[in-house]
N, C-alpha and C positions, 0 to 999 in steps of 0.2 A: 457632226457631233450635235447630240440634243442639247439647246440652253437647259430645256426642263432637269435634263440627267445630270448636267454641268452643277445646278441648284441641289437637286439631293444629294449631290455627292458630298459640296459642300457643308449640308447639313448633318449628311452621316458623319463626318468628320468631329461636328460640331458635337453631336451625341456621345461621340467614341472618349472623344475631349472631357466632356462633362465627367463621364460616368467613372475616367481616370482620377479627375480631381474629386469625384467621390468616394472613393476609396484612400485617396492621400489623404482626404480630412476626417475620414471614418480612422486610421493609422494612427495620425497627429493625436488626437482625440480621445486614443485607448493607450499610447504610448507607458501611460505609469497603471496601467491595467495588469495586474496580477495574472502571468500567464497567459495573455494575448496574442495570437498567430497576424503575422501580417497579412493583410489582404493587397493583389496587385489585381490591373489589367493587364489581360493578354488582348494583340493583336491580331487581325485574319482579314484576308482580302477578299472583298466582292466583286467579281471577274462577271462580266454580262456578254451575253455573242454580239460579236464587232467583225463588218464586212470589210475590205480591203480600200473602198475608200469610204467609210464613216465608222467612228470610233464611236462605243455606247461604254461611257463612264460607268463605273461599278460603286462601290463603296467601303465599307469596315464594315469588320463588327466585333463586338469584345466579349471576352469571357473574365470573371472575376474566378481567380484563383488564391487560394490561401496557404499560406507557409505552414504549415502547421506540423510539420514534422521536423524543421528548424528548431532549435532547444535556445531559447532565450539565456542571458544570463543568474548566474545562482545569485541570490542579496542574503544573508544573515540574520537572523532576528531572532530577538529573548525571549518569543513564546514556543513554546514546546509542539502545539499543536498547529505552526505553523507548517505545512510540507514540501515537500520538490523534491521531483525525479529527477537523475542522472542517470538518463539513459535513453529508453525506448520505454513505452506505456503512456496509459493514461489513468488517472484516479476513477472509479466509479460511483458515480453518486445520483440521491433521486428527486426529481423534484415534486413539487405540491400536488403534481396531478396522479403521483405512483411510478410515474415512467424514471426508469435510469439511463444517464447519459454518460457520457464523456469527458472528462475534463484535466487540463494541468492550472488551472488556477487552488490552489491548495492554501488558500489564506484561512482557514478552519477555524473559529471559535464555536465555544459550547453555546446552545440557547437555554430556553428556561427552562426546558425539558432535559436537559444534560448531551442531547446527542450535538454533534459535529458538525456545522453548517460552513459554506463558505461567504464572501461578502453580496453573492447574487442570491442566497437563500437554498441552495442545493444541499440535502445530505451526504455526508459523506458514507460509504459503504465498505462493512468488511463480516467475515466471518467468528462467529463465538467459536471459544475455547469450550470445548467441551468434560469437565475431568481434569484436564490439563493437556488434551493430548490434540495434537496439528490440527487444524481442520482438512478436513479434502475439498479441494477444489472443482466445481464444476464449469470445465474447459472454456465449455459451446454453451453457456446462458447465465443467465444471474439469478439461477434457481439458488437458496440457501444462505443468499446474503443476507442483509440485518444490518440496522442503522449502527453507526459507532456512537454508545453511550458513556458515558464517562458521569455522570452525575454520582454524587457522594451519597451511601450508603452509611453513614455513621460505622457505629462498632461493629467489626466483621468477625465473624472468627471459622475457621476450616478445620477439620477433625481431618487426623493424619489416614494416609491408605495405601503408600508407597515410599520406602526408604531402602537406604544400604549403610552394609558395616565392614567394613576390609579388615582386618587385621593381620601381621605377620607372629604365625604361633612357632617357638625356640623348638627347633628339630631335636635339640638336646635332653629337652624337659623328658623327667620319669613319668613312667603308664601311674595316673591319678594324679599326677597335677593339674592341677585347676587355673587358670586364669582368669579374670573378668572387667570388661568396662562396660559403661551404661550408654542410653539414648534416651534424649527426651523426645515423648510422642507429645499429641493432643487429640484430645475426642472430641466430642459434636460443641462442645460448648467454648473449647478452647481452654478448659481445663489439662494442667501439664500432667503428664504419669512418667515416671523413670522406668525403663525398662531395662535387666541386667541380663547380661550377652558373659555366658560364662562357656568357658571351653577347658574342657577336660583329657589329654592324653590318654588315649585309648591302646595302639600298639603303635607299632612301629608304621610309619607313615597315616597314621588314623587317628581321627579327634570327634568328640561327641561335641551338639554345640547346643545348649539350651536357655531360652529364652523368656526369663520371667518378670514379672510387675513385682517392683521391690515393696508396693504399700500391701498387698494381698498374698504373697506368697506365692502368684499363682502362674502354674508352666502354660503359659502359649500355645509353646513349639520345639519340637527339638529335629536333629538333625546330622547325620556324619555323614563327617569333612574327609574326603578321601583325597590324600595327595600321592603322585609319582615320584621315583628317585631324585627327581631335579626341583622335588619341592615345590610344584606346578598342581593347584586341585584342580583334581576328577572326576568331584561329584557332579550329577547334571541330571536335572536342572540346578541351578548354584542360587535359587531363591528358597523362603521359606515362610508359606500363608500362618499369619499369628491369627487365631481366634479372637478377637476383638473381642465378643461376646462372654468369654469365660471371664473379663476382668469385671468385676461388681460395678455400680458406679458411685462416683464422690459423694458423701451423702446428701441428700438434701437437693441435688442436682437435676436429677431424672438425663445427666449426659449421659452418653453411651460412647463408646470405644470400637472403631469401625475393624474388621479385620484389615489385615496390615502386607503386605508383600514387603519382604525383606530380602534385598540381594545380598551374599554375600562374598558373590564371585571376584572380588581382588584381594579372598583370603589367600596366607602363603604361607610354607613351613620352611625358614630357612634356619642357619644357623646362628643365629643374633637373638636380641631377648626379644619379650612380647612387646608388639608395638600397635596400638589399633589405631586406623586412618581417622577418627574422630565422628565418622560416618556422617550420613544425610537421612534427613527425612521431611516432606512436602507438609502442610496445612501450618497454621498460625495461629497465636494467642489473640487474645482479642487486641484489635487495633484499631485505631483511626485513619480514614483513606486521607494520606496528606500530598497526594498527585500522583503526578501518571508520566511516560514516557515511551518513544515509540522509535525503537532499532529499526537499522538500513533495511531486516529484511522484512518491515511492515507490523511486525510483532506491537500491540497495544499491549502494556502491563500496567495495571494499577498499583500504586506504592504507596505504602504504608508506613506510620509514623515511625515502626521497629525496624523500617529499611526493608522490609521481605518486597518482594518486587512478584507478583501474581497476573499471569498472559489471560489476558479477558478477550482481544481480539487481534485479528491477522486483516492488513488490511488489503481488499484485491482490486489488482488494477487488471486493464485491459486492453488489447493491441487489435490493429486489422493490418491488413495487406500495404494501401496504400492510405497512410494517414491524411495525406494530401486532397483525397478524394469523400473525407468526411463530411456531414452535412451542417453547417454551422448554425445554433439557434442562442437565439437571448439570452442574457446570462453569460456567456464566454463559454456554453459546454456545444459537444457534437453531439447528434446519430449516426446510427448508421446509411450511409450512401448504397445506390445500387453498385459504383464502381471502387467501394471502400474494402471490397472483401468483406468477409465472416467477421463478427469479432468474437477474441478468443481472451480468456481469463486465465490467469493463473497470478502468481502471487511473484516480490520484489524477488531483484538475484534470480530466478529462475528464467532457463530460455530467452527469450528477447527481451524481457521485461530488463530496469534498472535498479538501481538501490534509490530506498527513501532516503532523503534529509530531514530530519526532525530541525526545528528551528530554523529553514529557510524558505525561503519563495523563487521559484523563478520568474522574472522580469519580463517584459513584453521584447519582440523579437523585433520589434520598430526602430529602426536609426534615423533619429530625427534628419539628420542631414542630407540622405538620399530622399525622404521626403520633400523636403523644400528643393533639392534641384529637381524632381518630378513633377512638382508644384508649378516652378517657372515653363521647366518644359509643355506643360499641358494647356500653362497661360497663351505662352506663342503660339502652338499649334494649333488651339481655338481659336485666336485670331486671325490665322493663317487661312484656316478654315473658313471664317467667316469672311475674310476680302474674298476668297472664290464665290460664295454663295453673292454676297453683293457685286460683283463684279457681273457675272450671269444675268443678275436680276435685270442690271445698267445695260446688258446689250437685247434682252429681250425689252425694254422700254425703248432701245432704238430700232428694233424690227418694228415694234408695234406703229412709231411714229412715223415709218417709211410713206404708209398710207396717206399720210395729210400732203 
C-alpha cells in the first residue's frame, strides 16, 4: 500500500468533508429565504487498480444536489401580492439583464415603476388581458410575456361592447303586448345611457325584441325570438350587434357609444308572468383604481373603488422534466439544465402546473435539525479523515528516518 495514496485518500476525504459542511452552512444560512431548495452532498467512491498483494487507495468525490422539487411549507401573510404554489410549477420572472428564469420565491412588491419584483430584484411575468379575453399561451418559450404592472392609473373609465339580457316572456300574453326592462350601458368616456329592451308578442310562440336608447329615441336593433312547444328559444344565433353609432353623443362630450354584442340566449316563454334576469354588461363608470387581487388560477384583476374587479393579467408559470436537475444562479431563481428537460409554460390549474395563493409564501425546505446532526457528522468525519492523513504522514517520517 502507497503512504503517498494512504495521504490523498485522506485528504480526499477531507475535501468531500468540507464541501458537505458547505452546503449545511449555505442551508443554515437560507433557512428563512423565501422559497429556498435545499442543497445536499452526494457521495461516489474512487476505486484505483490494486494487485493481489498491494492495495492502491482510492478516494470520494461529491456532487452537490438540490431538493428543488420538494415543496417547502405555505406561511400566510396580509399582502396580496405576496404568492405560492401548491403544487407543481415555477413563477416566471426576468432579471436586469432581460433573461427569464425560474423561480418559487414569490415575496412580490410593486417598485417605483409599478411592476412586481421579488426581494432579489427579479420581475415577475404574465400575460395582458387583451378586450377581456384569455390570453393564449405560448407552451415551448416566453415569447408574449410582459412585466406584471399594477401601478395606479387615476380615473378609468371602459365604454361597454359586450353584455346579456335573459328574460322569461308569459306564454299567455296576447299577439301586441309589449313588455319592457332596461340596461345600463357606458360609452368611451364612461358616460351612463339606458337602453330599453321591449318585447312585443308576435304569434304564437314568436316575439319581436327591440332595442332602444330611451334619451334619443333611437332603435339600435331588433330581433325575433323564436321558441319551441317546451318554451325552449330557437333563434340562432341568440345574440344581437347594437349600432353604437346611431346613438348621438351627450352633448358637450365628443363620447362615443361602442357597438355593443347583446346575448340574449337565456331568454324563455313559459307560463308565469314577465321576469327579466336583470342582465350584464362589461365596461365602468369612471373610477378610482383602489387595488388589485390575484385568484388560484393566476388571474391579475385591478379593483376599483365601485367594487368592478377588471383582468389585466394572467400570470405564467413554468415546469421541466426533472426539477431537480435545474441550474441554480443568484437571487434564489433556476435555468435551464442540459439534464432539466424542455421547459414548458402554460398557466395555474392547468396540466401539472398548481393553484396560486394570493397572500402567502412558501418557506425554505431546510429543517434546521437535520442540519446540525450533518453538521456534527461532517465535523467527525473530517477528523477522521484528517488522523488518516496524519497518521501516513507519521509513517512516511519513519521510512524516511530508517536511513540514519
Amino acid at each position: 500500500m502507497s503512504l503517498y495514496g494512504t495521504m490523498r485518500t485522506g485528504v480526499s476525504g477531507m475535501n468531500a468533508q468540507a464541501n458537505r459542511l458547505s452546503t449545511v452552512a449555505e442551508n443554515i444560512a437560507n433557512s428563512s429565504t423565501v422559497g429556498y431548495k435545499r442543497a445536499s452532498t452526494e457521495f461516489s467512491s474512487m476505486i484505483l487498480p490494486s494487485s493481489s498483494g498491494s492495495y492502491n487507495s482510492g478516494g470520494v468525490q461529491t456532487q452537490v444536489r438540490y431538493s428543488i422539487a420538494d415543496q417547502g411549507a405555505t406561511t400566510y401573510t396580509s399582502s396580496a401580492s405576496d404568492l405560492a404554489i401548491s403544487g407543481g410549477g415555477f413563477f416566471i420572472v426576468q432579471g436586469a439583464n432581460g433573461q427569464e428564469y425560474l423561480t418559487r420565491a414569490g415575496a412580490f412588491v410593486q417598485d417605483d415603476q409599478g411592476n412586481l419584483v421579488n426581494a432579489a430584484g427579479f420581475t415577475l411575468m404574465g400575460y395582458e388581458y387583451q378586450a377581456g379575453v384569455d390570453p393564449t399561451v405560448v407552451v415551448n418559450g416566453f415569447d408574449g410575456l410582459t412585466k406584471v404592472n399594477l401601478a395606479s392609473e387615476g380615473l378609468t373609465a371602459t365604454g361597454s361592447t359586450a353584455g346579456s339580457m335573459g328574460a322569461n316572456l308569459p306564454s299567455g300574453a296576447a299577439n301586441g303586448d309589449v313588455f319592457t326592462t332596461s340596461l345600463i350601458v357606458y360609452d368611451s368616456q364612461g358616460n351612463t345611457r339606458i337602453l330599453d329592451f321591449n318585447y312585443e308578442k308576435l304569434a304564437d310562440n314568436q316575439w319581436g325584441l327591440e332595442i332602444i336608447d330611451r334619451t334619443s329615441s333611437t332603435s339600435l336593433g331588433t330581433a325575433t325570438l323564436d321558441f319551441d312547444a317546451d318554451g325552449v328559444l330557437t333563434t340562432s344565433p341568440a345574440t344581437l350587434a347594437l349600432n353604437g353609432g346611431a346613438i348621438s353623443p351627450i352633448a358637450g362630450t365628443g363620447a362615443v357609444l361602442n357597438d355593443i354584442d347583446i346575448d340574449f340566449s337565456k331568454t324563455t316563454q313559459l307560463g308565469t308572468s314577465f321576469t327579466p334576469d336583470g342582465g350584464k354588461i362589461d365596461g365602468n363608470a369612471p373610477s378610482k383604481i383602489s387595488g388589485y387581487q390575484i385568484d388560484s388560477d393566476g388571474v391579475v384583476y385591478i379593483k376599483y373603488a365601485n367594487g368592478e374587479l377588471e383582468p389585466r393579467y394572467r400570470i405564467a408559470l413554468a415546469n421541466v422534466q426533472s426539477p431537480d436537475k435545474l441550474v441554480p444562479q443568484s437571487g434564489n431563481v433556476y435555468s435551464q439544465g442540459v439534464d432539466s428537460g424542455v421547459i414548458i409554460t402554460g398557466f395555474a390549474g392547468s396540466g401539472s402546473f398548481g393553484t396560486i395563493l394570493s397572500g402567502a409564501l412558501e418557506s425554505s425546505n431546510v429543517d434546521i435539525a437535520d442540519e446540525l446532526t450533518s453538521m456534527i457528522e461532517s465535523q467527525r468525519n473530517y477528523t477522521a479523515n484528517s488522523k488518516v492523513f496524519q497518521t501516513g504522514s507519521e509513517l512516511l517520517e519513519v521510512l524516511v528516518n530508517l536511513k540514519r
